[in-house]
N, C-alpha and C positions, 0 to 999 in steps of 0.2 A: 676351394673346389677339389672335387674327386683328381683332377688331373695336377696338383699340385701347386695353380693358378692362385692368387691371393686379390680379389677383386674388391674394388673400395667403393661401394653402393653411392656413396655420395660423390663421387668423381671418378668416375669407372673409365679404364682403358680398354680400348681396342685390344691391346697385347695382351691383358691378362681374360679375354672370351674366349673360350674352346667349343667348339660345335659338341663333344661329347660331352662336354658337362650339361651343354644346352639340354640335347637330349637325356640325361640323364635324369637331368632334376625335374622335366616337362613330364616326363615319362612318367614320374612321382607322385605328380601335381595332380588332385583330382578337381574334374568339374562340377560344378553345382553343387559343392561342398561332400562329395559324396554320396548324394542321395541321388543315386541312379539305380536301375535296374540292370541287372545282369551280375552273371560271377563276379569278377571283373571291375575296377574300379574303371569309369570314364576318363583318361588324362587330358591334360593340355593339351600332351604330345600328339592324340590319337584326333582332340577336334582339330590343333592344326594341321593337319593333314585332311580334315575334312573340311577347312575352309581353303586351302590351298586347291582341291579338285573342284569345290562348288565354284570358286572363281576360276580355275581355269575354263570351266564353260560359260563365264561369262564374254559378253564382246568388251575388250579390253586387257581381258585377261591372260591373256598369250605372252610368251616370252620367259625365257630364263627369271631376269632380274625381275619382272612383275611377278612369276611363282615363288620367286625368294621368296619378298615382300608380303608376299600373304601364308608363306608357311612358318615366317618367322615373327608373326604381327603381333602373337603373346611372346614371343621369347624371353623378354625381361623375368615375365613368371619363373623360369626355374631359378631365381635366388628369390622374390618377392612374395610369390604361391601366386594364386587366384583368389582376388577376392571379388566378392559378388558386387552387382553393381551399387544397390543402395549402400552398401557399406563404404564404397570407391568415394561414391557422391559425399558421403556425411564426413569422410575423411577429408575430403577436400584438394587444394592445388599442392599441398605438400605430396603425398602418394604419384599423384597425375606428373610430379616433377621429376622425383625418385623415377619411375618408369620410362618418362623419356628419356631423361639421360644416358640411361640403360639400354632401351633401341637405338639410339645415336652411336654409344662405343657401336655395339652388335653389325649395324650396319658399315659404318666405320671399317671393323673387322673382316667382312665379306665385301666389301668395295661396291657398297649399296647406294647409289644415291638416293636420297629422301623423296618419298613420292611425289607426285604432283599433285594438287587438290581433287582432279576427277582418277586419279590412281589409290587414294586417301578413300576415295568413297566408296570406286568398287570392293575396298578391302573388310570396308563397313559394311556394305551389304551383303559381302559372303560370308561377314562374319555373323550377321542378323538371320540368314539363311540359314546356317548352322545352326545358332543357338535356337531358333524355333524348333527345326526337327528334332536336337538334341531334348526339348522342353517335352513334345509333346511323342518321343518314341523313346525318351531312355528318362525324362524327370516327372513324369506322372501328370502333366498339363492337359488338360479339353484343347480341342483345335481353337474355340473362341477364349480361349484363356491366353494362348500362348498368340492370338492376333491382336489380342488389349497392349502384350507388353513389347509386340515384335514388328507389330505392322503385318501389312500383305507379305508372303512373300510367293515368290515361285522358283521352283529348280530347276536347274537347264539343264534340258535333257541329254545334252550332251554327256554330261556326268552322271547322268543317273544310277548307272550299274555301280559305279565305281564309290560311290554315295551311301547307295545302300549298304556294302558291305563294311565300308564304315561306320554305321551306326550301330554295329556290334562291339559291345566292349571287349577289348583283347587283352591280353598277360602283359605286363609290365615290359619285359624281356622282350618281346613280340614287336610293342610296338616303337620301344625307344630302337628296336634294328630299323625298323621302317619307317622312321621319321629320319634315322643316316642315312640307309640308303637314299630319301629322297633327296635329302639334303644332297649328295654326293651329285646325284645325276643332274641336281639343276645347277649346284655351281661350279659344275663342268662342263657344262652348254654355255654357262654366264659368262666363265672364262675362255672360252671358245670364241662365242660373240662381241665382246670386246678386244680379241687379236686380231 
């Protein structure tokens, strides 16, 4: 890692995750292989942050450690990439094992506990909320194309403003600052909260 960190993908420590690398490499990582519209490539970094707001409007979604938890739900991606989902599937439990392991140190590292099965869900649905609008406003999808592969979804208005402006792709630079700063602000309310 950029930070001088030596992390062993297949039994990864907590002590060797740096949030700047996270950010780093998320920042890197484009979505939907690239094929999005705008200047600008789409990153991990930019949709975690935009499932991190769509769940915080959700009911459940409040709280320091539940904003972690959904801004760091790809984090494994900045050493894995992003791979699409039929390729996840065809890969199989090997890939799916490699990545937990990887949220386990991560978590680990921020003093994360493991979600609960209804904390697991909402992070699935904001992250299904995400990937629809991201499908059908930045990867070229029909509204019924991207409900074949997403299901219903609806966006809580509470976040709406805050939504919209992330569904513009932004500069590299741009957004791995604002996936720290968010990071900064919620695990300083997290560590607040547990004192």
């Amino acid at each position: 890692m950029l930070s001088g960190r030596r992390l062993d993908l297949l039994d990864p420590s907590p002590l060797d995750v740096e949030i700047v690398d996270i950010a780093h490499g998320l920042a890197r990582v484009a979505r939907w292989n690239g094929q999005t519209h705008g200047e600008h490539v789409f990153s991990v970094a930019q949709h975690s942050l935009l499932v991190e707001a769509i769940g915080g409007g959700l009911s459940g979604g409040d709280g320091p450690a539940m904003r972690l938890e959904l801004l760091l739900h790809d984090a494994p991606e900045y050493v894995i990439g992003d791979i699409i989902s039929p390729l996840k599937a065809a890969i199989g439990d090997s890939y799916k094992s490699v990545e937990r392991r990887l949220l386990g140190a991560i978590r680990r590292r921020f003093d994360l506990p493991a979600p609960s099965p209804s904390q697991a869900r909402l992070v699935k649905r904001a992250d299904r909320i995400a990937a629809s609008l991201e499908a059908t406003r930045l990867a070229g999808f029909s509204e019924d194309e991207a409900g074949r592969f997403f299901g219903p979804v609806a966006l809580p208005e509470a976040a709406a403003t805050e939504v919209e402006a992330l569904l513009v792709s932004q500069p590299t630079a741009e957004v791995q600052d604002s996936f720290l700063a968010r990071f900064e602000a919620l695990a300083s309310a997290h560590a607040v909260e547990r004192n």
